[in-house]
N, C-alpha and C positions, 0 to 999 in steps of 0.2 A: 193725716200726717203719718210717712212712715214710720217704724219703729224696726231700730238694727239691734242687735245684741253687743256692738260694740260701744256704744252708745255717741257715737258722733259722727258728723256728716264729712265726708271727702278722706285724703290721706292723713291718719293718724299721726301726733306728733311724740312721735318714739327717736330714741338712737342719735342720729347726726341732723335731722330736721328737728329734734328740741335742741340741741346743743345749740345749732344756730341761731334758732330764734330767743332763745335765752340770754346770748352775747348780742343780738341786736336790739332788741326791746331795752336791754340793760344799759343802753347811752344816750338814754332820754331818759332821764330819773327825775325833770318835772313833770312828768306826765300822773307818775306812782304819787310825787307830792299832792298833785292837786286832786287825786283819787284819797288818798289817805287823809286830806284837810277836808272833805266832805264826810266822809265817817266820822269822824271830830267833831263835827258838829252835829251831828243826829246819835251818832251810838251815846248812850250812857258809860258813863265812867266805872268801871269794874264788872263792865260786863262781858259776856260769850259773845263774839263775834266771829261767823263762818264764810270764808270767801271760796265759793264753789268757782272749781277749775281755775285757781292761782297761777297756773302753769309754773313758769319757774321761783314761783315764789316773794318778789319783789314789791309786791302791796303790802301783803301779809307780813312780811319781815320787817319791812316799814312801821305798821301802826304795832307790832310787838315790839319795838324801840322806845314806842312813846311809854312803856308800862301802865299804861292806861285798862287794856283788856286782855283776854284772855282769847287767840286765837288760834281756829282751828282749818286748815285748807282741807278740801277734796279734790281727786284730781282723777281723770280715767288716763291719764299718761305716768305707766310708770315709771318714767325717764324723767318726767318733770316732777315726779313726786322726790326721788331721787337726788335731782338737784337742786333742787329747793330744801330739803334737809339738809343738804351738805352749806347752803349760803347762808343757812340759817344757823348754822354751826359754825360757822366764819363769822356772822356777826355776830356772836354770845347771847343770840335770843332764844326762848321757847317757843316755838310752832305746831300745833300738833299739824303737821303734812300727813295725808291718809289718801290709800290708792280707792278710788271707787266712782259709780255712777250717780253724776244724778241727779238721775230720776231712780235710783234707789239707792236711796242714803242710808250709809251704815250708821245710823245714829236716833236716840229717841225721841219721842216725838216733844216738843218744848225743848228745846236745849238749846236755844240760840236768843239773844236779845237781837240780831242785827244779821244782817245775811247781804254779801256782796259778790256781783258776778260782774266781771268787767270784760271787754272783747271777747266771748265766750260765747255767748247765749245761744246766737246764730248756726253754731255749730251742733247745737244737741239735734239729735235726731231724735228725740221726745217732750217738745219744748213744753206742754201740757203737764207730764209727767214730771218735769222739772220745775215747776213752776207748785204741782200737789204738794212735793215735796218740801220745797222752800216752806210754805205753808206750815204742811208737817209738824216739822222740826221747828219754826218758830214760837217764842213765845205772844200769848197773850200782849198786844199793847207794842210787840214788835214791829220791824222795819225791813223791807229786803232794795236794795238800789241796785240796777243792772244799767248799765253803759254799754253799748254795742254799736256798730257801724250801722247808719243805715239806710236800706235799701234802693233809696235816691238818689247816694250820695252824686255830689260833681266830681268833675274832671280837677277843678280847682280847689273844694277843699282837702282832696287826695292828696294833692301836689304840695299845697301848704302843712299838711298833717309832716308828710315826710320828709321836707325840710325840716323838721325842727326835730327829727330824729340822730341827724349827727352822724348817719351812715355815710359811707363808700359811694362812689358811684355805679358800681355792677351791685351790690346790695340796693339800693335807693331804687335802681330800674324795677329788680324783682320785686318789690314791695309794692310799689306802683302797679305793676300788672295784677298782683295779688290785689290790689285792694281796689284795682278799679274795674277788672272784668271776672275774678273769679269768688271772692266773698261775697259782692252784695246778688251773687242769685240765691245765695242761701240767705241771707237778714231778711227784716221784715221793715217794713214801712209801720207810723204811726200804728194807722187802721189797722193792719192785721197785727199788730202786737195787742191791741185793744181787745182783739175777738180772740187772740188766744187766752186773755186774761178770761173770758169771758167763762171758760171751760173748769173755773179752779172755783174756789171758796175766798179768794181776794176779792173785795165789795169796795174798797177804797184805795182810787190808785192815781197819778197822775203822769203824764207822761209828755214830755218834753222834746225838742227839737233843737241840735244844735246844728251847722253845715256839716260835722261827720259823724255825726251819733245821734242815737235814742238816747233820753235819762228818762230812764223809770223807777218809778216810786210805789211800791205797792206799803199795805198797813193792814197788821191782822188787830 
């Protein structure tokens, strides 16, 4: 698998490509519900919980509403780092938002109860490395959940995902193209998510299928 120094695969989302996707993702706010009612029910109550590559912030300011735990983003965009302080500044929560890779995390090793990466994974251009890390940084008796596109998806639950996002029609098209011929040649299918696990110190994991995503489950 290669490895970049930027640490992610295709055009980086900096500048006017995060702003955009920031105001798109952002009008479909059950999507962040039904991500944040699954941490609700696995993270522990007052505990550290790390969402690697937040992008603009919208999970993470979510379950820091609930005051339930204490969370911390990572992000290799510093434009999404960026605007994700600012929204989290607009909703009167705590976020630690932090610019960095990862597959190397600015952070010690145990410090997290709970580690969440949503539509993201696919993009790391060192998913092994990213996966160490999670590790890492987890605690004993922790949890990490990753939700990603994947690699099979159809024609039709493309099309059903992005109806229910509430965009435009020149937005709804690009998303479409984006999500049906240019992300799933980076994802991974079951199988090869399985063999990447295979490369870390995760021994307990399961890994699920829905028509537009992986849910995985790894357990330190």
């Amino acid at each position: 698998m290669t490895k970049t120094d930027k640490g992610y695969k295709g055009i980086g989302m900096e500048g006017s490509i995060a702003r955009w996707y920031a105001r798109n993702t952002g009008k479909d706010p059950s999507r962040f519900a039904e991500q944040a009612q699954l941490v609700l029910e696995h993270a522990p109550a007052g505990g550290d919980i790390l969402e690697v590559a937040p992008g603009p912030g919208h999970l993470s300011i979510r379950l820091a509403r609930t005051g339930r735990y204490r969370v911390t983003g990572l992000d290799v965009s510093a434009s999404f780092v960026q605007i994700a302080r600012q929204k989290a500044a607009e909703a009167g929560v705590q976020v630690d938002f932090r610019h960095g890779n990862a597959s190397a995390m600015p952070f010690d090793d145990e410090s997290f109860d709970f580690i969440a990466c949503c539509a993201a994974f696919k993009n790391f251009s060192d998913p092994v490395g990213a996966l160490r890390e999670m590790h890492r940084v987890l605690r004993p008796g922790g949890s990490v959940y990753i939700n990603d596109l994947r690699r099979d998806v159809s024609k039709e639950a493309v099309d059903e995902d992005v109806a229910r996002m509430g965009v435009g029609a020149v937005n709804a098209a690009v998303i479409r193209y984006v999500l049906r011929s240019v992300l799933p040649r980076r994802a991974y299918d079951k199988k090869q998510f399985a063999a990447i696990i295979t490369h870390t110190d995760f021994r307990t994991f399961n890994i699920q299928e829905t028509p537009m995503s992986l849910l995985v489950e790894l357990h330190k």
